[in-house]
TINU-536037 format. One record per residue: x, y, z of N, C-alpha, C, CB in turn. Coordinates in pm, whole numbers, plus 32768, in hexadecimal, padded with zeros to 4 digits. Glycine has a CB too. Example, Ala and Ser with C-alpha at 12.3 -4.5 7.8 and 13.67 -1.06 7.14 Angstrom:
REM TINU-536037
85277DC7830C84CE7E3E830C85287EB6830C846B7E418389;85057F1F82C485577F9682CA850A8003831385807FC4823C;
END
This chain:
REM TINU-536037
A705B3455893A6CBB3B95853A70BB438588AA632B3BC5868;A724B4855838A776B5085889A702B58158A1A80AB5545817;A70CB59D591DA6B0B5E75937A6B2B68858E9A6B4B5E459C8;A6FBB6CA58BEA715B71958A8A70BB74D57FBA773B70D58EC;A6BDB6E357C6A659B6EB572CA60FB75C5732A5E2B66C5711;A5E2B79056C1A58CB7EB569DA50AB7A15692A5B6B8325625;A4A8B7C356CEA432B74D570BA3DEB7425640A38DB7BA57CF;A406B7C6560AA3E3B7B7557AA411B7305527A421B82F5535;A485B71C5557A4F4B6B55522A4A1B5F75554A5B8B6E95595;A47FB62255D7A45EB5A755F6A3B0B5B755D1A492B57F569B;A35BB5D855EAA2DCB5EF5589A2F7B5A954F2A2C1B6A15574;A347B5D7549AA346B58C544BA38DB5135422A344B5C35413;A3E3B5015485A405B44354A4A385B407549EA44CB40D5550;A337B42C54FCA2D0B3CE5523A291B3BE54ACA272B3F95592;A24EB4445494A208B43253E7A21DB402536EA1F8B48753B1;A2B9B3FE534EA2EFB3A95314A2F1B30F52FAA335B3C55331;A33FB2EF5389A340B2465390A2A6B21253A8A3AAB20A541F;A24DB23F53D4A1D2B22253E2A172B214533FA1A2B2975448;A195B2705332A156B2775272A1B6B2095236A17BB3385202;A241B1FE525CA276B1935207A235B1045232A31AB1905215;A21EB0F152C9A202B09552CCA170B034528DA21FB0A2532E;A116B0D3528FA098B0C45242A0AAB08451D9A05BB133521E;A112B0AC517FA11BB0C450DBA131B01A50F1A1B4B143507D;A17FAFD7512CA1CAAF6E510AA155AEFA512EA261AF6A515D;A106AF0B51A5A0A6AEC151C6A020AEB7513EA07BAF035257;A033AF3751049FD0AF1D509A9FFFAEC3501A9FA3AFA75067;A088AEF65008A0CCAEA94FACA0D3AE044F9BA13FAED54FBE;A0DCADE75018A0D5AD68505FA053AD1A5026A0CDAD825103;9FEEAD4250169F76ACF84FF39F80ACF74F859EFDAD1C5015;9F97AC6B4F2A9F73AC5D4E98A017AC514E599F0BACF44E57;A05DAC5D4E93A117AC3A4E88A116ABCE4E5AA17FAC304F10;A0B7AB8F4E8EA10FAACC4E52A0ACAAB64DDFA0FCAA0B4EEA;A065AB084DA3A036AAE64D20A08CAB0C4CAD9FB8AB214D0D;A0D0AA8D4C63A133AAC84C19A14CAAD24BA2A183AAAB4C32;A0ABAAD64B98A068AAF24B07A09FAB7E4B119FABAAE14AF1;A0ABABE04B74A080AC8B4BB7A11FAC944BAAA023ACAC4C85;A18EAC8E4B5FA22BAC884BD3A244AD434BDDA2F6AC184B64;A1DEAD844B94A21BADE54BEDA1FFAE254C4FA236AE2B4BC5;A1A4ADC84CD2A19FADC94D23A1E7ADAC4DA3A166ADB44D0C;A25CAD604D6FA2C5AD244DC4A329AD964DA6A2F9AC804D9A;A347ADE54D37A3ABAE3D4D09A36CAEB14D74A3B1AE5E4C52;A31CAEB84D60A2CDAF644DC2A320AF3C4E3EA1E0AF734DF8;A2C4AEB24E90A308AEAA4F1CA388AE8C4F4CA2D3AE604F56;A3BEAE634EECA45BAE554F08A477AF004F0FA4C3ADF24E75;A44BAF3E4EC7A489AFEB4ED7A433B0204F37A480B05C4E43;A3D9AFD44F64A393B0484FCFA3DBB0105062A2BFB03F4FD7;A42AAF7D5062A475AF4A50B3A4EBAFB050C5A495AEC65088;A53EAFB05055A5C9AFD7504BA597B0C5508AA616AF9D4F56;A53AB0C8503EA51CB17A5083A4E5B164513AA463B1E3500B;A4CAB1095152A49BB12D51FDA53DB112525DA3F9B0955246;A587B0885224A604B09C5247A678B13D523FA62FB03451F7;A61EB17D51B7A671B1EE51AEA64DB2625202A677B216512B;A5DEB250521AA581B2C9527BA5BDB2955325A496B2AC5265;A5CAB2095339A60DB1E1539AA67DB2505397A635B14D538C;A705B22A537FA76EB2705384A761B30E5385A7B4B2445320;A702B3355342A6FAB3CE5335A6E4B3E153E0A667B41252BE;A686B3B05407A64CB3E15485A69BB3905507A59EB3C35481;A6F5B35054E4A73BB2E5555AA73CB34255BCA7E1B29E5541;A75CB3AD55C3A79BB4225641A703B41B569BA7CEB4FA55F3;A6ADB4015677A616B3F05696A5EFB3AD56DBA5D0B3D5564B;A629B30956FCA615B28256F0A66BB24B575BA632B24D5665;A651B1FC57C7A690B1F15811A6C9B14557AEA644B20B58AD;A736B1105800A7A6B0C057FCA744B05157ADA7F7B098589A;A700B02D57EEA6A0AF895803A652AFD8577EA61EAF5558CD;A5FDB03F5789A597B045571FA5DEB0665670A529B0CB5757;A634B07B566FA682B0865612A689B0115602A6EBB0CA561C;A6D2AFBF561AA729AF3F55E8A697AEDA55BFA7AAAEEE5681;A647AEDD5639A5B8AEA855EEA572AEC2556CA55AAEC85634;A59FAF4F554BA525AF8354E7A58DAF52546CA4E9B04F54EF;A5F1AF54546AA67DAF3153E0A655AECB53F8A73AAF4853E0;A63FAE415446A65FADE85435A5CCADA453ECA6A1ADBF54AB;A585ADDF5445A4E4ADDA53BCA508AE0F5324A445AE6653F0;A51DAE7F530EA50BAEA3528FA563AE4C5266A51BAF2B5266;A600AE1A5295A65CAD9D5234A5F8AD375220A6F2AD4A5286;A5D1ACF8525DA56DAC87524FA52BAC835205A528AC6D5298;A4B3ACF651F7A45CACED5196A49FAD045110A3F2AD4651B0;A53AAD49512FA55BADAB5095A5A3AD335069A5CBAE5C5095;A609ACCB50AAA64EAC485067A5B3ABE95043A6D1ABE450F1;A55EABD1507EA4D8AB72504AA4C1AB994FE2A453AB715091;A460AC334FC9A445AC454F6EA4A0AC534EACA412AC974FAE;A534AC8C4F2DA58BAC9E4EA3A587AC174E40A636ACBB4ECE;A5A6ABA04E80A5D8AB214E4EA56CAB094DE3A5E8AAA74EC1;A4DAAB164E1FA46EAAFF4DA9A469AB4A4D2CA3F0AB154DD9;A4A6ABFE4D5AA493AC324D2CA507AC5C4C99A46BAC684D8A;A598AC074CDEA5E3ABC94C77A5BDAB514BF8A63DAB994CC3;A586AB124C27A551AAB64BE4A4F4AAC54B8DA531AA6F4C22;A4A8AB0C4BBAA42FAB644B40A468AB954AFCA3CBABD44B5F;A4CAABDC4AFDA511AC3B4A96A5A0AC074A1FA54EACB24B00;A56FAB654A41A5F5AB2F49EDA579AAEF499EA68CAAB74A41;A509AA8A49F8A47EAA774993A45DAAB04923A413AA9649C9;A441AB5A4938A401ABC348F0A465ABCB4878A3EDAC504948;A505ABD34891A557ABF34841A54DAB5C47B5A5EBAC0F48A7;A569AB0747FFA567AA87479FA4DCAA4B474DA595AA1247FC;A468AA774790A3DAAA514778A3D1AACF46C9A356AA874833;A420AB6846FEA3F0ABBA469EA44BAB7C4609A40CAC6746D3;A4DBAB434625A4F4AAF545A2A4DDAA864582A555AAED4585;A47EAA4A45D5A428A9AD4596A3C5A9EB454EA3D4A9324614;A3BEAA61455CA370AA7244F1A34EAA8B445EA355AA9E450C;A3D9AAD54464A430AAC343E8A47DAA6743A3A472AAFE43EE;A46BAA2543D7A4B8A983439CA481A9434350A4D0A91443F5;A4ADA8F24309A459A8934298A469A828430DA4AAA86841DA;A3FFA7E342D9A3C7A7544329A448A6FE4311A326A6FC42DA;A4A0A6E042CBA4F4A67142B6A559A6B242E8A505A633422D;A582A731433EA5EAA77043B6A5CFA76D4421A60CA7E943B8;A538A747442EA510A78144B7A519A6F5451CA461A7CF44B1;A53FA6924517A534A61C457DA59EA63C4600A563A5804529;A607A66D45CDA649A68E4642A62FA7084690A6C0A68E4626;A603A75E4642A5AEA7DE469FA550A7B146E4A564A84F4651;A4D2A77646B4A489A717471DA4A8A6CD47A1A46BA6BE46DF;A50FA6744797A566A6624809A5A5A6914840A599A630480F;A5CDA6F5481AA5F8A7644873A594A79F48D8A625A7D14820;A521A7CF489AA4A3A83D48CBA47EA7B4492CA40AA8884835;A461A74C492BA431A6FF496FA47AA6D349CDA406A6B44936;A545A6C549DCA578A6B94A3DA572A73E4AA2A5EBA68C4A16;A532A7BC4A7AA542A8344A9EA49DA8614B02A567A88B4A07;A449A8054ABAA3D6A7EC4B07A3D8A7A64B6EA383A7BD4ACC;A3DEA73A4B81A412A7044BDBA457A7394C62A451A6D04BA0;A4BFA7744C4EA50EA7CE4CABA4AFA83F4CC6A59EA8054C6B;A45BA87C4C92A410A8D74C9EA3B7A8A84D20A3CDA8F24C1C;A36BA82D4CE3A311A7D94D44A357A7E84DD5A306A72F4D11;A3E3A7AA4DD8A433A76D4E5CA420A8504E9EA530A6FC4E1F;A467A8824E6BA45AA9054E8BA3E8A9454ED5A462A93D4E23;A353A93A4E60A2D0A9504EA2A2CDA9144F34A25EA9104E4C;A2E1A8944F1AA2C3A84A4FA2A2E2A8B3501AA32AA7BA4FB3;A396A8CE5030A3CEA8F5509BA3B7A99150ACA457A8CA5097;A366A9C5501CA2FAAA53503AA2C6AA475075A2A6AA8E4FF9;A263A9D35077A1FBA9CF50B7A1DEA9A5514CA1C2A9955073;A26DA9B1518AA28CA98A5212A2A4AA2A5245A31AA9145222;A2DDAA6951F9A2B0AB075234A27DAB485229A2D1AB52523D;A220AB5151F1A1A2AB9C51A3A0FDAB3051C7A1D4AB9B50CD;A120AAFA521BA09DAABF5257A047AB2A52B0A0C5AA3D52B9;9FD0AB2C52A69F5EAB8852DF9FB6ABAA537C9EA5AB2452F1;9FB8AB2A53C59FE9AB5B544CA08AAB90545F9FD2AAE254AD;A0E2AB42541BA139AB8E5413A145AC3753E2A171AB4653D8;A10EAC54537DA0DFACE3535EA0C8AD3253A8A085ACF15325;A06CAD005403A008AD455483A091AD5854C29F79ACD654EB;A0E0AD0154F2A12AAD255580A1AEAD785519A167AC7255FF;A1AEAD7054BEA228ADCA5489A1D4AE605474A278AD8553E1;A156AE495463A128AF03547CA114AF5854F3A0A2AF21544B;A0F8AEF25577A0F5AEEE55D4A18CAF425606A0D1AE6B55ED;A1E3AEE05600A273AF245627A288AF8755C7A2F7AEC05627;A289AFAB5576A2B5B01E551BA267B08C5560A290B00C5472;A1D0B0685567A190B0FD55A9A1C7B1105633A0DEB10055B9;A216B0D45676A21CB0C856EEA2C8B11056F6A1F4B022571E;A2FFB10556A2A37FB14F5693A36CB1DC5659A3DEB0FF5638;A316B1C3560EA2D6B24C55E6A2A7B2D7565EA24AB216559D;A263B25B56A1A258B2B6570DA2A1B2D25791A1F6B2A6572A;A2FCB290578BA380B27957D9A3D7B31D57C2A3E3B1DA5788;A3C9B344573EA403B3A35700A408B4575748A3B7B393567C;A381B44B5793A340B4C05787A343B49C5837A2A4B4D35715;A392B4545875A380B43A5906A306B4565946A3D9B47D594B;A315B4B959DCA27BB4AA59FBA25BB54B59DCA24FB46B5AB0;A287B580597CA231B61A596FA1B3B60A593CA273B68A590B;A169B650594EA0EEB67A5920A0D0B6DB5885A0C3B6C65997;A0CEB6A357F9A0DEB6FA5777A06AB6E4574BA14DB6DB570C;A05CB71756F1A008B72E5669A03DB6E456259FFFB7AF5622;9FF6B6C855EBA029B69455289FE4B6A254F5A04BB61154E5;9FE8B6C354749F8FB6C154039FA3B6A453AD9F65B70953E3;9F66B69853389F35B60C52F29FADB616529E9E8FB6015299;9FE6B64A5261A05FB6395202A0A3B6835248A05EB65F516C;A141B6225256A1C6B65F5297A1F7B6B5522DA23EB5EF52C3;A269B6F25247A2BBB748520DA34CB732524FA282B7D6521B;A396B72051D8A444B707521AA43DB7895257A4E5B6F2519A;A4C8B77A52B3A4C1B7F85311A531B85C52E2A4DAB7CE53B6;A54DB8B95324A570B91E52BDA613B92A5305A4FAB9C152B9;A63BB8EB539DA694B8D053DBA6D8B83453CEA667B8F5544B;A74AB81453C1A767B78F53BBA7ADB74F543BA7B6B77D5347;A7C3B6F9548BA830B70454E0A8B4B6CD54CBA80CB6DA5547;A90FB6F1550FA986B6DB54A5A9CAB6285481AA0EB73F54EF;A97AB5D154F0A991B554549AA94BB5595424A96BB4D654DB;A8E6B59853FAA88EB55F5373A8DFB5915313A7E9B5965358;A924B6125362A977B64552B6AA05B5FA52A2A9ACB71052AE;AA37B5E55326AAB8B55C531DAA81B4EE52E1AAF3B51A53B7;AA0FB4D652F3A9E0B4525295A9D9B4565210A960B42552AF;A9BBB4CF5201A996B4E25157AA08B51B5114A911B54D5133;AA69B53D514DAAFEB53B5132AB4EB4B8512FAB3CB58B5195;AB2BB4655162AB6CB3E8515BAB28B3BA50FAAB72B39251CE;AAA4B3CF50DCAA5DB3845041AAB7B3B34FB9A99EB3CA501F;AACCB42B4FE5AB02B4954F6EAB98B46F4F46AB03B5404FA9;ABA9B43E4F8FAC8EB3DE4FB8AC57B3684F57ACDAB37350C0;AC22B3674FA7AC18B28B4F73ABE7B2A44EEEAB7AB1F94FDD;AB93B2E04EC1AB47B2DF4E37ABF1B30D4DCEAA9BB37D4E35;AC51B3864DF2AC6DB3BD4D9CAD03B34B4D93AC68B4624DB3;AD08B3274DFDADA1B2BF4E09AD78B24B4DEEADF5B2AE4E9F;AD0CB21E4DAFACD3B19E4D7CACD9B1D74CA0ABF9B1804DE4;ACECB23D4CC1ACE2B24A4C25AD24B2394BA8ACD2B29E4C13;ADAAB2764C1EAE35B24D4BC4AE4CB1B24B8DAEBBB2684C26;AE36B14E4BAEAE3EB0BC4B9AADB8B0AB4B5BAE58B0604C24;AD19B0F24B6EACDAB0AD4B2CACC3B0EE4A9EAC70B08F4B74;AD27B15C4A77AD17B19049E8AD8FB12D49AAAD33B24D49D4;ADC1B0B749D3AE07B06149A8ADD0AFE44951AE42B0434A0E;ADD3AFD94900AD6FAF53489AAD55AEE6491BADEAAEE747EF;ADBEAE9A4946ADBCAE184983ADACAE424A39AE5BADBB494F;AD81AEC64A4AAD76AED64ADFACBDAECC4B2DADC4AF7F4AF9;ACBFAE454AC9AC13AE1A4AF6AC05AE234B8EABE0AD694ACA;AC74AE034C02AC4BADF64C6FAC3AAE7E4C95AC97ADA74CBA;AC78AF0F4C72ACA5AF7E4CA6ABE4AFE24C54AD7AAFAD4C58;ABD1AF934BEFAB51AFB64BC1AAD5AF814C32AB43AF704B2A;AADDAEFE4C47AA60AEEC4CA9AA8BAF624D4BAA56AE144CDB;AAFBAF624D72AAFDAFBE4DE2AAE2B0464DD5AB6CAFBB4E19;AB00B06F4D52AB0FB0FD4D38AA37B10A4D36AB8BB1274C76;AA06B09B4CF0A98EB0BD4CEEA92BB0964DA3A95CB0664C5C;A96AB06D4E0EA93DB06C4E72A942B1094E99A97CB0084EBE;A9DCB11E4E8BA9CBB1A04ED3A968B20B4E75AA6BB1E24EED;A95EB1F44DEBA925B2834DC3A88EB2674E16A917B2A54CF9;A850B1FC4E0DA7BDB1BF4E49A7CFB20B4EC1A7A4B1064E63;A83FB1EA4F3AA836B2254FB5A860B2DB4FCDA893B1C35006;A899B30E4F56A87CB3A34F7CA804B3D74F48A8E5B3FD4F4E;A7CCB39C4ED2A767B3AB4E91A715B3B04EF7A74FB3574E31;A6F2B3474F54A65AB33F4FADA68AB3B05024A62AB27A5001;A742B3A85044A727B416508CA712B49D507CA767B41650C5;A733B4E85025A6DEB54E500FA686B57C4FC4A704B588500C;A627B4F94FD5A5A5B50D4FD6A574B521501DA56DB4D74FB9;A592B4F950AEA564B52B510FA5A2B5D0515FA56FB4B65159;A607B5FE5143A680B645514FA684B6C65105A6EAB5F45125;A645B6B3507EA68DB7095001A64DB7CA502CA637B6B54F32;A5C6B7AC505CA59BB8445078A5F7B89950E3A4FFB84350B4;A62FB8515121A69CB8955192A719B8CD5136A6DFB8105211;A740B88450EDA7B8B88C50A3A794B8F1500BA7EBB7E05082;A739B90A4FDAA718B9694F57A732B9204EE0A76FB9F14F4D;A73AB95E4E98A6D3B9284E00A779B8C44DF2A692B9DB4D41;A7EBB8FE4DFEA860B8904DFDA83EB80A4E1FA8CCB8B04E5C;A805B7F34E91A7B8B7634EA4A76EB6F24E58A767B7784EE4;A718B76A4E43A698B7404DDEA6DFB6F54D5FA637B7DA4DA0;A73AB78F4D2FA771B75B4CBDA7DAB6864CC7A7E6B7F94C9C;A80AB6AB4D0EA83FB6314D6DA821B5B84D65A825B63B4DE4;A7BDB5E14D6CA749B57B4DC3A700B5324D1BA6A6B5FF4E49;A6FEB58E4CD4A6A2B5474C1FA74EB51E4BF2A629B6024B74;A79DB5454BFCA838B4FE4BD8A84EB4934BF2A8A6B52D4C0E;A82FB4714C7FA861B3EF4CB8A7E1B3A14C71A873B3E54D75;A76EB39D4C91A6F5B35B4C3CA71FB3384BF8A691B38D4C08;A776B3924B77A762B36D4AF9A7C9B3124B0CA765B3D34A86;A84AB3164B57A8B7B2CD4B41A86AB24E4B9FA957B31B4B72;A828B21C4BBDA7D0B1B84C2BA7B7B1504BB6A723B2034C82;A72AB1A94B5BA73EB1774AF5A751B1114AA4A763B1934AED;A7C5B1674A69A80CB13049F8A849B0C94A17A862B17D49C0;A8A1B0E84AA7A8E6B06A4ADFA884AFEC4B03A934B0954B66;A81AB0114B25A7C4AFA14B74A7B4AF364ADFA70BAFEE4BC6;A799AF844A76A782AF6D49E2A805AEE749C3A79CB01D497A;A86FAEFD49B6A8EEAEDE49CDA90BAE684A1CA925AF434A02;A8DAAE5D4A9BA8B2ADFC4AFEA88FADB04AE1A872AE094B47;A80BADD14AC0A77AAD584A69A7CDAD0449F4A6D2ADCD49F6;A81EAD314991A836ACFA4931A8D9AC94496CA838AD7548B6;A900ACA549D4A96DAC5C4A06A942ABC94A6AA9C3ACCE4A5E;A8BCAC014A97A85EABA04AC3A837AB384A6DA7F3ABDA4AE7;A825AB584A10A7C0AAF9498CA837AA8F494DA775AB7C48E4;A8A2AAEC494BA92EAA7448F5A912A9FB4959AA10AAB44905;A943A9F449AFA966A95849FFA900A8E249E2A960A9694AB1;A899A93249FDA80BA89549F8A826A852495EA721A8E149F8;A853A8ED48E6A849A89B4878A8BFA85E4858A81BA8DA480E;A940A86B487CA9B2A8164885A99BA77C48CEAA1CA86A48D5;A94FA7824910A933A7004994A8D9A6AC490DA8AEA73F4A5F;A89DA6C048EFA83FA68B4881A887A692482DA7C5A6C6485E;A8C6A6BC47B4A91AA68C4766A984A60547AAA960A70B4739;A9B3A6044812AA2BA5994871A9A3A53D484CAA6FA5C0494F;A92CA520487BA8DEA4C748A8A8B7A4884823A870A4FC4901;A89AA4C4479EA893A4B94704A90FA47E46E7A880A54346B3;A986A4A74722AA13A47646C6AA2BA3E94738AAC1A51246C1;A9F5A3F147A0AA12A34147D5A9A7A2F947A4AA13A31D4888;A90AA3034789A8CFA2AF4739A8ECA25B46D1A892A2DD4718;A937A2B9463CA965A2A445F6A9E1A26345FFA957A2EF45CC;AA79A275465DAADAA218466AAAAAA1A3467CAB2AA23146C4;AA2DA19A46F5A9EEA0EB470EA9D1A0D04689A94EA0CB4779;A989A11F4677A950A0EC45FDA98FA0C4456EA901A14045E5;A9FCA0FA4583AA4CA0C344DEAA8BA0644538AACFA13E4469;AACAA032457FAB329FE245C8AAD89F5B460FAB84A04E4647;AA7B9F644605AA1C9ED645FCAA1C9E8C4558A9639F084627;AA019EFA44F7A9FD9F144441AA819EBE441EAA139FDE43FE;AACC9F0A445AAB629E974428ABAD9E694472ABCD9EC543DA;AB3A9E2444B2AB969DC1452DABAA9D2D44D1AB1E9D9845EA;AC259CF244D8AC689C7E44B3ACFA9CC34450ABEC9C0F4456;ACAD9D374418AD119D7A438DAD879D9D4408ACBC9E354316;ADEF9D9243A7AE909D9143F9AE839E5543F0AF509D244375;AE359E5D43ABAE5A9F2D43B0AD9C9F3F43A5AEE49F9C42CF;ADD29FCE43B5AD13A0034397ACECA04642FAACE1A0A4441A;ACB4A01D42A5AC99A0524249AC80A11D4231AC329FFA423B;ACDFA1234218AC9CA1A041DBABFCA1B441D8ACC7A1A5414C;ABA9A1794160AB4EA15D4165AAEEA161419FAB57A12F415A;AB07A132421CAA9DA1384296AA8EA1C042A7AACAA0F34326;AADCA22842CAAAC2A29242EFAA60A2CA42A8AB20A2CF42F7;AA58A294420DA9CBA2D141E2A94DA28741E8A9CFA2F6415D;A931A2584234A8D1A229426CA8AFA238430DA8DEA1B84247;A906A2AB434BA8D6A28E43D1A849A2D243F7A944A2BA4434;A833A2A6442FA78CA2B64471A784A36A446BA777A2664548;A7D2A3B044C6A7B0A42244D5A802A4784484A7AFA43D4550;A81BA45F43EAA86FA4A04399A81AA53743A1A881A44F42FD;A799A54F43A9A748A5A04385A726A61843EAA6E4A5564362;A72FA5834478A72DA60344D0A787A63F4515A6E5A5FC4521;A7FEA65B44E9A876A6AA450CA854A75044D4A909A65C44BA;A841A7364470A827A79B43F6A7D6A82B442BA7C0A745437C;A746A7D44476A6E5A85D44AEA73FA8B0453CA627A81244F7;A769A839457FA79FA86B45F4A83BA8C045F3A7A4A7EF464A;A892A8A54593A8F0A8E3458BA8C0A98E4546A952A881453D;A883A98F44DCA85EA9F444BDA83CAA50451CA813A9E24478;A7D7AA104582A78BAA6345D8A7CCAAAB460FA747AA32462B;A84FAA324648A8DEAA8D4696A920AAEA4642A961AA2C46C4;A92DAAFC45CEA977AB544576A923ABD34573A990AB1444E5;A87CABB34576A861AC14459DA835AC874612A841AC03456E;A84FAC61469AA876AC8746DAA907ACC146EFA850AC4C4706;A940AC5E46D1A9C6ACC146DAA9DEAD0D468AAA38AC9146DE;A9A3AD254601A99AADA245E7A94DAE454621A97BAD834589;A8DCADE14652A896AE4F46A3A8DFAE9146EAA83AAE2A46F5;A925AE224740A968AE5047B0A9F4AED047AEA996ADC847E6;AA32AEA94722AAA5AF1946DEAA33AFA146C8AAFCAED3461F;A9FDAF904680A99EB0294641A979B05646EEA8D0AFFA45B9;A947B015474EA926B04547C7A98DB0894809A8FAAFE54812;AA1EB04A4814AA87B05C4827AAC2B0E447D7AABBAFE64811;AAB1B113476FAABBB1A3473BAA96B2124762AA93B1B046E3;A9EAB1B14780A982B24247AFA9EEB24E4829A8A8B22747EA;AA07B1F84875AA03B2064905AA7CB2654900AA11B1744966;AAEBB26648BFAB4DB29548B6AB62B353487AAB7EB228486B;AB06B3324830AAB9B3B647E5AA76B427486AAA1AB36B4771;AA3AB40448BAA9E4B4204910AA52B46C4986A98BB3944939;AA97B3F849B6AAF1B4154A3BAB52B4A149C4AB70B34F4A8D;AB6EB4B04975ABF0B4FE492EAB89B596492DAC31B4AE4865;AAF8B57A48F3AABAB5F448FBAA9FB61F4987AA45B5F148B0;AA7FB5CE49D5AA40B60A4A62AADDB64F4ACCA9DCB55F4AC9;AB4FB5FA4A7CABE3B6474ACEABECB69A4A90AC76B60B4ADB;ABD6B6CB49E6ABE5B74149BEAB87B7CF49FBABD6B7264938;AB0DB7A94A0BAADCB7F84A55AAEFB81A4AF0AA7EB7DD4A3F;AB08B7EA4B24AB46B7FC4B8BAAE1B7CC4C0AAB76B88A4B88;AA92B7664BD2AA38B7384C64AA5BB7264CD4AA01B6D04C69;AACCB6B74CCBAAD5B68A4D32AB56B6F94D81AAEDB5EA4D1A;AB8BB7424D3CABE3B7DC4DA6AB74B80C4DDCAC3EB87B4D48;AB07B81E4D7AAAA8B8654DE6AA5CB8494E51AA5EB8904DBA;AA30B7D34E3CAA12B78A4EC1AA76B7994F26AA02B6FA4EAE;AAF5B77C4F21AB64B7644F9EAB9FB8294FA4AC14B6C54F5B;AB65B8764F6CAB5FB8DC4F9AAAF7B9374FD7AB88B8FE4F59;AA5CB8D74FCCAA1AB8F55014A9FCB8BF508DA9D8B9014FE1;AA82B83D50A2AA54B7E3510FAACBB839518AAA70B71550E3;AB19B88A5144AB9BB8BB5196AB5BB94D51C9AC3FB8CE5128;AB32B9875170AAAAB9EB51A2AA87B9E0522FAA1AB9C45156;AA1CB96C51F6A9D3B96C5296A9F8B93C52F1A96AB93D52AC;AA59B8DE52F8AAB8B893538BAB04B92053BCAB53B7F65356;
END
């Protein structure tokens, strides 16, 4: 911890990671009901913002209590994420079983049901970190770094923090390195086929986004503005994500439909020196290819129209000049 903080600065570390840790312990109760999934979506983001309030305040935090408090929020934020992936390929495929005629829908069914399943295996290994006592000792240490923050002075607090109006100069090197990575991730992901340069580009907007949220009143309305930019680009991309998630399960299920059917015609004309034509119109799952390929066609259309906005968005927010202004209000105050 460097002694030489503005005791304002560390006051609201404490208040911070302490309220985050609240938020997440509440979140925690009622997660593995997955009737509820957007209860697993909340805590995966109330995971991924206490990691971000981490880093804001590291200068705060000695060696050991740092690396502890990241290594909680990864934990809970990879547990919860995985369920919280899985709900969101459910939701996507469940909303076009609904639209389907009954004589498309057999392979969507098997799909949603190989997807349940995995859901189940998921809940399970939730529910190994999100148990009552585990909870307890992860609020336990969080308040305890919390108060690690504020060493042994004697403060006030009161009931709602306020970002502080001084930054120290790792927080603004930090939020300058968010501001690098976000804008040198862009060039490749305004590229059709630069899906990998899209999921990174949308980590970093998530991680300047939460940081100046905590940050942005030091820095002026440039921040702020910043700060609803990256959101929006969070977003769209996260949007983007979801629909790159959902292809695979239904490709795996179509493979699992198209080996049924090979057994299945190749038992049909076993002795015949060739395979009938013929057979193929009769294979078992002629019908359910039909719901599940669609489904994929429609996602990947989603996923292009998403891919516009997203592209639309980053061209207006460089025309305006957000992100110069941010890295000219971050050169300002260093």
């Amino acid at each position: 911890m460097s002694a030489d903080l503005d005791p304002r600065f560390r006051i609201v570390a404490s208040q911070v990671l302490e309220e985050r840790a609240t938020q997440i312990t509440a979140l925690s109760t009622g997660v593995l009901d997955v009737s509820e999934p957007a209860g697993a979506a909340d805590l995966w983001l109330a995971a991924r913002r206490l990691r971000a309030a981490l880093e804001i305040f590291r200068s705060c935090l000695g060696r050991v209590e740092y690396r502890e408090g990241r290594a909680e929020a990864r934990r809970i934020s990879r547990a919860v994420g995985k369920r919280r992936d899985i709900d969101v390929v459910i939701a996507a495929y469940e909303s076009v079983l609904e639209e389907t005629a009954p004589e498309d829908a057999g392979g969507l069914g098997k799909l949603v049901s190989n997807l349940r399943r995995e859901q189940a295996t998921a809940n399970r290994a939730l529910a190994q970190v999100v148990h009552g006592r585990r909870m307890q000792a992860f609020r336990v240490r969080i308040e305890e770094i919390a108060d690690s923050t504020v060493g042994n002075e004697s403060v006030d607090r009161v009931e709602e923090y306020r970002t502080v109006e001084v930054l120290p100069p790792d927080v603004l090197d930090l939020i300058g390195k968010r501001l690098a990575r976000l804008r040198r991730e862009a060039g490749e992901s305004l590229e059709a086929d630069g899906v990998e340069a899209q999921h990174r580009m949308r980590v970093a907007a998530e991680r300047l986004r939460y940081a100046l949220e905590l940050s942005g009143d030091a820095l002026g309305s440039q921040a702020h503005t910043a700060r609803r930019a990256a959101r929006g680009l969070q977003e769209v991309l996260s949007e983007i994500r979801d629909c790159d998630l959902a292809v695979p399960p239904a490709r795996q299920v179509i493979g699992e439909l198209e080996a049924e059917d090979v057994a299945t015609i190749i038992e049909r004309g076993r002795g015949s020196r060739d395979l009938d034509p013929v057979l193929v119109q009769a294979a078992p799952n002629r019908a359910a290819y039909r719901g599940v390929e669609l489904a994929v066609v429609h996602l990947l259309a989603r996923r292009q129209m998403l891919f516009e906005r997203f592209k639309r968005l980053w061209m207006e927010q460089s025309r305006q000049g957000v992100w110069v202004a941010l890295e000219t209000s971050l050169k300002v105050e260093s």
